[in-house]
Backbone as CSV, one residue per row, in Angstrom:
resi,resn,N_x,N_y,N_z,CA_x,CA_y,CA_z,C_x,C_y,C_z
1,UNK,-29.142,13.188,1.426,-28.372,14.407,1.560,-26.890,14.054,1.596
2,UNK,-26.247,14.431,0.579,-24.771,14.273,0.376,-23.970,15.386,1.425
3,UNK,-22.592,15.102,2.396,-22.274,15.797,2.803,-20.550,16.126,1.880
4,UNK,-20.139,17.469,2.364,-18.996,17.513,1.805,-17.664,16.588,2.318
5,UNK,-17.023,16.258,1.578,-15.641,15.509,1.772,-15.002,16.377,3.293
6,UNK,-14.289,15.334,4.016,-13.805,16.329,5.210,-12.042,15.907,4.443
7,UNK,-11.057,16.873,4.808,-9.898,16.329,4.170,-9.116,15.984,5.729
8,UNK,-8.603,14.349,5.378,-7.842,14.128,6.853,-6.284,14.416,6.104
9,UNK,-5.714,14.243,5.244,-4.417,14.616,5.374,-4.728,15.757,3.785
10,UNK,-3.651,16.755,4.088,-3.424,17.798,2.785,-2.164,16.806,1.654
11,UNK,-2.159,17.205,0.669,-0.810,17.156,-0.284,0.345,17.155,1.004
12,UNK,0.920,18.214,1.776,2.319,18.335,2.386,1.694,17.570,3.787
13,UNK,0.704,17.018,4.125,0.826,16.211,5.093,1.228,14.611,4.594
14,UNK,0.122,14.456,3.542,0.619,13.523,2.730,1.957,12.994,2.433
15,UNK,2.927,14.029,2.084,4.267,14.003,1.649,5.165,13.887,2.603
16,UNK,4.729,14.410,3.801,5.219,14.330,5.645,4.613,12.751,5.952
17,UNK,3.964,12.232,5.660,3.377,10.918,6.121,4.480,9.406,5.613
18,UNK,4.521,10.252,4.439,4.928,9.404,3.181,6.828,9.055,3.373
19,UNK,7.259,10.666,4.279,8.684,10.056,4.396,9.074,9.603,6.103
20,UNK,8.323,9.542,6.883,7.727,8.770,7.912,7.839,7.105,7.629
21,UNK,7.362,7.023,6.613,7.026,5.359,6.727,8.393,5.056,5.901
22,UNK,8.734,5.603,4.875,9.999,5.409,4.068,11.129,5.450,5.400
23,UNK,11.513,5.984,6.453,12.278,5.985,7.243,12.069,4.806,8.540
24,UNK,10.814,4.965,8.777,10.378,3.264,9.428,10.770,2.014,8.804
25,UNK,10.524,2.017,7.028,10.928,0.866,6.365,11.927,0.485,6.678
26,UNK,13.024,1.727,6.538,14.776,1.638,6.582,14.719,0.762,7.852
27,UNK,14.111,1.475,9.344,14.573,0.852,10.713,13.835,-0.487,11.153
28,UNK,13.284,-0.463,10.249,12.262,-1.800,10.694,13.402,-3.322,10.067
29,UNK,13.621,-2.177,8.783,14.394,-3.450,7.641,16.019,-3.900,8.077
30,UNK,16.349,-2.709,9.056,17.518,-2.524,9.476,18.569,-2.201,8.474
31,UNK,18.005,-1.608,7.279,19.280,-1.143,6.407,18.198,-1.504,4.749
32,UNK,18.784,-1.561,3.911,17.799,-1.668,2.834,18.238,-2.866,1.986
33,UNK,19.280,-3.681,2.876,19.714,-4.925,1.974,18.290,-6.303,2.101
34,UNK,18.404,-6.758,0.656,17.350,-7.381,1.091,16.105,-6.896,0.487
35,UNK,15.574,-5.305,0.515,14.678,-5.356,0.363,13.790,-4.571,-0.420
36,UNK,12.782,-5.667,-0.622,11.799,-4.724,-2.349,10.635,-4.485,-1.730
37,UNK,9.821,-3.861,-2.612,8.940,-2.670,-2.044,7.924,-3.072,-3.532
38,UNK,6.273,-3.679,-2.856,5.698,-3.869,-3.753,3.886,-3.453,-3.336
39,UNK,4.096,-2.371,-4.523,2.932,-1.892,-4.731,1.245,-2.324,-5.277
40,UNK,0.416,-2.825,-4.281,-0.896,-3.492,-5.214,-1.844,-2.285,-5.626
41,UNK,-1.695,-2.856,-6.884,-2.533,-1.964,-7.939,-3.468,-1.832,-6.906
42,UNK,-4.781,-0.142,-6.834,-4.565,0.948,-8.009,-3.543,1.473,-6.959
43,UNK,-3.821,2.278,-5.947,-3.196,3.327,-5.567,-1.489,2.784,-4.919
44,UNK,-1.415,1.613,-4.388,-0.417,1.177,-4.115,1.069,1.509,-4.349
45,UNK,0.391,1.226,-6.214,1.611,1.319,-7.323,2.793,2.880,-7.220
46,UNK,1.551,3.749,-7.276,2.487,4.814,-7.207,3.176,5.154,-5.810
47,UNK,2.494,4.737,-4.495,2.774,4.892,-3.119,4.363,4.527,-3.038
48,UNK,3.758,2.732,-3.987,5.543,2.052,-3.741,6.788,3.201,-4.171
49,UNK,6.292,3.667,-5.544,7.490,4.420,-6.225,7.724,5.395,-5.379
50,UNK,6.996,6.406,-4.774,7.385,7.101,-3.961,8.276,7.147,-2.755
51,UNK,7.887,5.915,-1.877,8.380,5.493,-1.174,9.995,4.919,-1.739
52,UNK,9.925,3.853,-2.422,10.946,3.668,-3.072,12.080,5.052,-3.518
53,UNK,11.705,5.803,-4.047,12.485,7.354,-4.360,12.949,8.024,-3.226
54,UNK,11.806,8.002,-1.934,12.474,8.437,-0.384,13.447,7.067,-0.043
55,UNK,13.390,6.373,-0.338,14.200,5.358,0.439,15.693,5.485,-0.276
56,UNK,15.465,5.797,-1.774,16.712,6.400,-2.143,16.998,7.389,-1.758
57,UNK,16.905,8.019,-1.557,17.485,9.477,-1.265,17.695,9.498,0.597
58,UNK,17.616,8.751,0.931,18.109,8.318,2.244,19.223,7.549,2.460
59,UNK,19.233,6.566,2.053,20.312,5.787,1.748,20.811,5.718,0.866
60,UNK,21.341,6.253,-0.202,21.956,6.443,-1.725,21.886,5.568,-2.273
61,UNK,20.942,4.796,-2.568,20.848,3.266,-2.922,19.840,2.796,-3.696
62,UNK,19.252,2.419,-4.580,18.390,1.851,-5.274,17.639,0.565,-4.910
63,UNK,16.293,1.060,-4.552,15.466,-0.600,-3.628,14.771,-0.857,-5.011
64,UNK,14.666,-2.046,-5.516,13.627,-2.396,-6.313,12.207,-2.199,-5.655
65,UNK,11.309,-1.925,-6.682,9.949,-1.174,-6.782,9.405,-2.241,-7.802
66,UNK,7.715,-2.771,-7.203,7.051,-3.450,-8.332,6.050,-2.841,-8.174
67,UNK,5.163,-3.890,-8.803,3.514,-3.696,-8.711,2.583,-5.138,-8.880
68,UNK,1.904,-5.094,-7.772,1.306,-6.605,-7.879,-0.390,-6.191,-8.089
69,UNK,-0.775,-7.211,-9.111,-2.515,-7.278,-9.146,-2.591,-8.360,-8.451
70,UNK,-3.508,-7.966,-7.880,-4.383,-9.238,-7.013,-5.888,-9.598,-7.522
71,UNK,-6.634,-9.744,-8.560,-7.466,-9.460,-9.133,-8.174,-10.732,-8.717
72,UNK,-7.378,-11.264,-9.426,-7.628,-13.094,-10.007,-7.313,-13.864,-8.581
73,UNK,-7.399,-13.317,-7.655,-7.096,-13.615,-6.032,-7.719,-13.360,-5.574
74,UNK,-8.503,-12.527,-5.691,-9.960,-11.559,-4.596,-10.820,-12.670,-4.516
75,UNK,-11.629,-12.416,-3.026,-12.395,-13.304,-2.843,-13.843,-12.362,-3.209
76,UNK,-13.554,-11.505,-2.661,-15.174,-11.165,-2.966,-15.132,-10.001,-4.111
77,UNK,-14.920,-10.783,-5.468,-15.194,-9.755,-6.885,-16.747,-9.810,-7.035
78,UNK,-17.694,-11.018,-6.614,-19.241,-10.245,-6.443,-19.167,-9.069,-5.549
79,UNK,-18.664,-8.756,-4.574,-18.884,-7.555,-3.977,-18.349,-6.420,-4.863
80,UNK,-17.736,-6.417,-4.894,-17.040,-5.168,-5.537,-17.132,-4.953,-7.022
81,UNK,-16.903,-6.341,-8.010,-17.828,-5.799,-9.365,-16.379,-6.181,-10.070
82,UNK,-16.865,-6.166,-11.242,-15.644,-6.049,-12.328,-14.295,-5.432,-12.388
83,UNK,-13.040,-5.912,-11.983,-11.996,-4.638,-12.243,-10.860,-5.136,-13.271
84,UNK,-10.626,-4.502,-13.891,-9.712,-4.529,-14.893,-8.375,-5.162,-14.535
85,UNK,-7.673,-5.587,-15.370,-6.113,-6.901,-15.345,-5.339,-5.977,-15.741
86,UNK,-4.204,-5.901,-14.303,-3.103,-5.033,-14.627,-1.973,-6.022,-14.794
87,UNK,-0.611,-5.996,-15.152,0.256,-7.024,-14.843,0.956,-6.520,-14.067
88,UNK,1.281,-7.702,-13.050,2.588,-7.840,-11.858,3.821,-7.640,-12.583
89,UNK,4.314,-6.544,-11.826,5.490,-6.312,-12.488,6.803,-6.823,-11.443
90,UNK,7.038,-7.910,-11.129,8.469,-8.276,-10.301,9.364,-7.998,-10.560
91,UNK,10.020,-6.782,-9.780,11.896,-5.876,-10.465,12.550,-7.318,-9.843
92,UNK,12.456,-8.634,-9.178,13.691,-9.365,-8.896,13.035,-10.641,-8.260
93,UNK,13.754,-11.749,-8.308,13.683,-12.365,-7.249,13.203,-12.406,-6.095
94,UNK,12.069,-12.437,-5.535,11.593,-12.497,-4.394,12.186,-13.222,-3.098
95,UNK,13.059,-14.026,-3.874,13.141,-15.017,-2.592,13.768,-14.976,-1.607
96,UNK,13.548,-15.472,-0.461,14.775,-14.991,0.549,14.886,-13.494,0.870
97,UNK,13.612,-12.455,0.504,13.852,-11.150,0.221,12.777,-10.561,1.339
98,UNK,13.320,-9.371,1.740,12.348,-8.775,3.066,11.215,-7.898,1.460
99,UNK,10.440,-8.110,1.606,9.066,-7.807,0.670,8.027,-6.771,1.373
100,UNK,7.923,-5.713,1.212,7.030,-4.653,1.985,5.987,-4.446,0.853
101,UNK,4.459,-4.983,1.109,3.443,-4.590,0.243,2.662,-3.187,0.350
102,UNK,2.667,-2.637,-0.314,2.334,-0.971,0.032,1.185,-1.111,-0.881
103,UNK,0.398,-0.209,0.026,-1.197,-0.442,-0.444,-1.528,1.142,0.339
104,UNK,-2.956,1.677,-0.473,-3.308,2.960,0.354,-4.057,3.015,1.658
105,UNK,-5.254,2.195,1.706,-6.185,2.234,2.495,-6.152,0.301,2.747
106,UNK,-6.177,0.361,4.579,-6.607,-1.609,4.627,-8.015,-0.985,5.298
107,UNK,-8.632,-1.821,4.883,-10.306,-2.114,5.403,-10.259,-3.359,6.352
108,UNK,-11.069,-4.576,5.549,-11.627,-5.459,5.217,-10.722,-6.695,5.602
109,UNK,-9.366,-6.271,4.665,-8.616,-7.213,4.592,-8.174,-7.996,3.756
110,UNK,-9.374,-7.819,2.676,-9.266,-8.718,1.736,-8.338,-8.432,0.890
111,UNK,-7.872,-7.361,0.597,-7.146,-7.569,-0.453,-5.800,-7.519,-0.401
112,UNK,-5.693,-7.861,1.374,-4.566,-7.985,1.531,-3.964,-9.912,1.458
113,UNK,-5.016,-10.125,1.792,-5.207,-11.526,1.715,-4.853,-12.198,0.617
114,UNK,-5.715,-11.294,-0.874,-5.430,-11.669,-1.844,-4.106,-11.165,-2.206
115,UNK,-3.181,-10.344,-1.978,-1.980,-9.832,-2.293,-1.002,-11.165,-1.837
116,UNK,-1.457,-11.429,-0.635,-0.321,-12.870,0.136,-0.410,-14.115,-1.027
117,UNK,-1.755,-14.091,-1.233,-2.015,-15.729,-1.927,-1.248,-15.381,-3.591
118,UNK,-1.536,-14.452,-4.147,-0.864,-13.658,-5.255,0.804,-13.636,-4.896
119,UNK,1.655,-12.983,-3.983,2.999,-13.206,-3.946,3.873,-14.456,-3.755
120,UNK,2.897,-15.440,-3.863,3.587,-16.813,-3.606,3.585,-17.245,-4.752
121,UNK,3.060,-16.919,-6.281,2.800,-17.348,-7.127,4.517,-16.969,-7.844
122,UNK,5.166,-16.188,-7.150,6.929,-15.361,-7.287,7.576,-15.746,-6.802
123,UNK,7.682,-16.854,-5.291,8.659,-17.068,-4.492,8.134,-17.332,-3.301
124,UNK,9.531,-17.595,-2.193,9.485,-17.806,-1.353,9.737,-16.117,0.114
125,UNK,8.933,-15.289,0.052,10.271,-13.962,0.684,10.681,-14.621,1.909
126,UNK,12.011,-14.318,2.240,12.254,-14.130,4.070,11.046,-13.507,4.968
127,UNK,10.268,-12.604,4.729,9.184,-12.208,5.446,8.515,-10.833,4.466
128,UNK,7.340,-10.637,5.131,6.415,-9.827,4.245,5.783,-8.924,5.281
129,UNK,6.117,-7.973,4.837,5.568,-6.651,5.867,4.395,-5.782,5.060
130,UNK,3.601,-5.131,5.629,2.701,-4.182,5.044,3.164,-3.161,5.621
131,UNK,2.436,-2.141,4.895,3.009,-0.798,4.912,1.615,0.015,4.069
132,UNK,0.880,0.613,4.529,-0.459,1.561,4.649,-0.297,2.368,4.903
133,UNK,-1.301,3.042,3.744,-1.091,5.191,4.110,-2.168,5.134,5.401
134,UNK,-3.347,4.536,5.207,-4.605,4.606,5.698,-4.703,3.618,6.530
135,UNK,-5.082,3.468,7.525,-5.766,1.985,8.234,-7.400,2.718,9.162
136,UNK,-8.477,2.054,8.440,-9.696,2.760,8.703,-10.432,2.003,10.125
137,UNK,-9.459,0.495,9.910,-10.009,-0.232,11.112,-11.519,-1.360,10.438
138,UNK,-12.285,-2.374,11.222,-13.465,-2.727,10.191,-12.478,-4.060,9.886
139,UNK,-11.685,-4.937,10.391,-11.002,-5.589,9.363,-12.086,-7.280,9.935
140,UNK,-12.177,-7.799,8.724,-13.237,-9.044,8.253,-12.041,-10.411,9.024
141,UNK,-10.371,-10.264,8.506,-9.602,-11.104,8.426,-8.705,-10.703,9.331
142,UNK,-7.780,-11.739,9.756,-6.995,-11.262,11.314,-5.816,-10.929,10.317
143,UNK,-5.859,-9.825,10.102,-4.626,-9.026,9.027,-4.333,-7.754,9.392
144,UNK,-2.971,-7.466,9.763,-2.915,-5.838,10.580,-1.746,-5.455,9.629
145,UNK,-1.787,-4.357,9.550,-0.191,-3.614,8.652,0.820,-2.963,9.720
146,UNK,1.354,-3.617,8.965,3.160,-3.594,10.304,3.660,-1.760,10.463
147,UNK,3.126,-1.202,9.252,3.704,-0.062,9.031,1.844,0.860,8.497
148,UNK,1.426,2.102,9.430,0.538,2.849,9.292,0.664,4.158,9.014
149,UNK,0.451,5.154,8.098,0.541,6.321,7.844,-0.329,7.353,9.281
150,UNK,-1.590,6.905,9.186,-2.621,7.456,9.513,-3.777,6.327,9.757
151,UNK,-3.797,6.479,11.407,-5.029,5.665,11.918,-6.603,6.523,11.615
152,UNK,-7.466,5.576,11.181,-8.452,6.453,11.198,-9.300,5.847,11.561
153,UNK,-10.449,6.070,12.276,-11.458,5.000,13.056,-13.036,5.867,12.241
154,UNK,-13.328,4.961,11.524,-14.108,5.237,10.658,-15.171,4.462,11.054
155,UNK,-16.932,5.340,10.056,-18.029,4.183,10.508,-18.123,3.287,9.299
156,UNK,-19.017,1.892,9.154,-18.518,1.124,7.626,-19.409,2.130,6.652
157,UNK,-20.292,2.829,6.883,-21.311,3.899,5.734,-19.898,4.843,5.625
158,UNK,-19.071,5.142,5.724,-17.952,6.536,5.406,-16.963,5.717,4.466
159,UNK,-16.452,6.304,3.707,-15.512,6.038,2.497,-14.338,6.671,2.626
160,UNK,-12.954,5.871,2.391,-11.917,7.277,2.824,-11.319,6.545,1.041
161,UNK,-10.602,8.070,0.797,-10.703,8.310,-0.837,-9.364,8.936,-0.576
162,UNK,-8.014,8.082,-1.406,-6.831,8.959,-1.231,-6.822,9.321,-2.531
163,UNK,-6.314,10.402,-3.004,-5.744,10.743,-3.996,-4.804,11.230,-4.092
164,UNK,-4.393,10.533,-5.272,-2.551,10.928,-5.880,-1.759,11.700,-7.310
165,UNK,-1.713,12.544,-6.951,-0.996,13.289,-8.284,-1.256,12.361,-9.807
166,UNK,-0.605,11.558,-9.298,-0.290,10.379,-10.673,-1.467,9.957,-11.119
167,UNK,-2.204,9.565,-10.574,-3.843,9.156,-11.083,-4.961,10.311,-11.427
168,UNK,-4.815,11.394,-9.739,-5.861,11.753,-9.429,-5.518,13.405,-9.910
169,UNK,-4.700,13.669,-10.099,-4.107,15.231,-10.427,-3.301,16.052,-9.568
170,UNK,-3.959,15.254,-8.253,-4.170,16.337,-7.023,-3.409,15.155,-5.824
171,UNK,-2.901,15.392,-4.555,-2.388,14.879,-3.397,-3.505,15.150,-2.575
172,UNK,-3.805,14.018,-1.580,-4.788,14.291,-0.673,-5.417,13.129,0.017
173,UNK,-6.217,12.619,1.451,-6.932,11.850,1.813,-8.285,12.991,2.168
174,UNK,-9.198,11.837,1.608,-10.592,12.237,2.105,-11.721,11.576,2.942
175,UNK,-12.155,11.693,3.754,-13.510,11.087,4.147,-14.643,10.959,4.169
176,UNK,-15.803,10.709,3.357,-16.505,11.080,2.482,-17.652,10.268,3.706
């Protein structure tokens, strides 16, 4: 028996969540010198740009925005199955650089894991922060995100499903 999706955040909570963490980045980063903003493929990518666009329009300033695959880094691709090769897109120099990895949902851990072993393959940063719409809790690896949209204490049978304009049509978190 399938139950219906429960929705934990709407589109305008979403968008309320979203300039929350863009304003944490600023105070965490203490200003925006320094620092890039990198998105791991799928949902990540567009999170970063977003974020990145609030961070302009806060500070009149332009943060570089990437996108990192971690594919060829994952430890457990038997679990999860085949996924397609996106390319890392690095807007700069990493090095010496405050680096915020923006990702939608942390579980597990893993693929945050694989994002770390993946950004060294670019540089050296000054330090590396995470930054999550979702944190469901469940984590396999001692890996926490510095920056949380929305805590959610989930069971491991429940699925949380964000969707984003850019991919999905629609703005939204779900819990399935």
């Amino acid at each position: 028996m399938s139950r219906d999706p429960v929705e934990i955040l709407s589109a305008t909570e979403l968008r309320r969540t979203l300039q929350r963490l863009a304003t944490q980045i600023i105070e965490n980063n203490r200003g925006v010198e320094d620092l890039v903003l990198l998105g791991i493929y799928t949902r990540g990518v567009p999170l970063a740009e977003r974020l990145g666009q609030l961070i302009d329009g806060l500070e009149n300033t332009s943060v570089p925005v990437g996108a990192l695959d971690i594919t060829l880094y994952r430890d457990d691709l038997r679990d999860i199955g085949v996924r397609p090769l996106n390319r890392s897109e690095i807007p700069c120099d990493i090095t010496e650089r405050n680096v915020y990895l923006v990702d939608d949902v942390i579980y597990r851990g893993r693929t945050v894991r694989a994002a770390l072993d993946a950004l060294t393959d670019y540089g050296r940063p000054a330090a590396i922060r995470l930054a999550v719409l979702v944190d469901r809790g469940w984590r396999d690896l001692p890996i926490h995100p510095d920056l949380v949209g929305r805590k959610l204490p989930t069971a491991r049978h429940e699925q949380v499903k964000v969707l984003l304009e850019e991919i999905d049509g629609r703005d939204g978190v779900l819990l399935y």
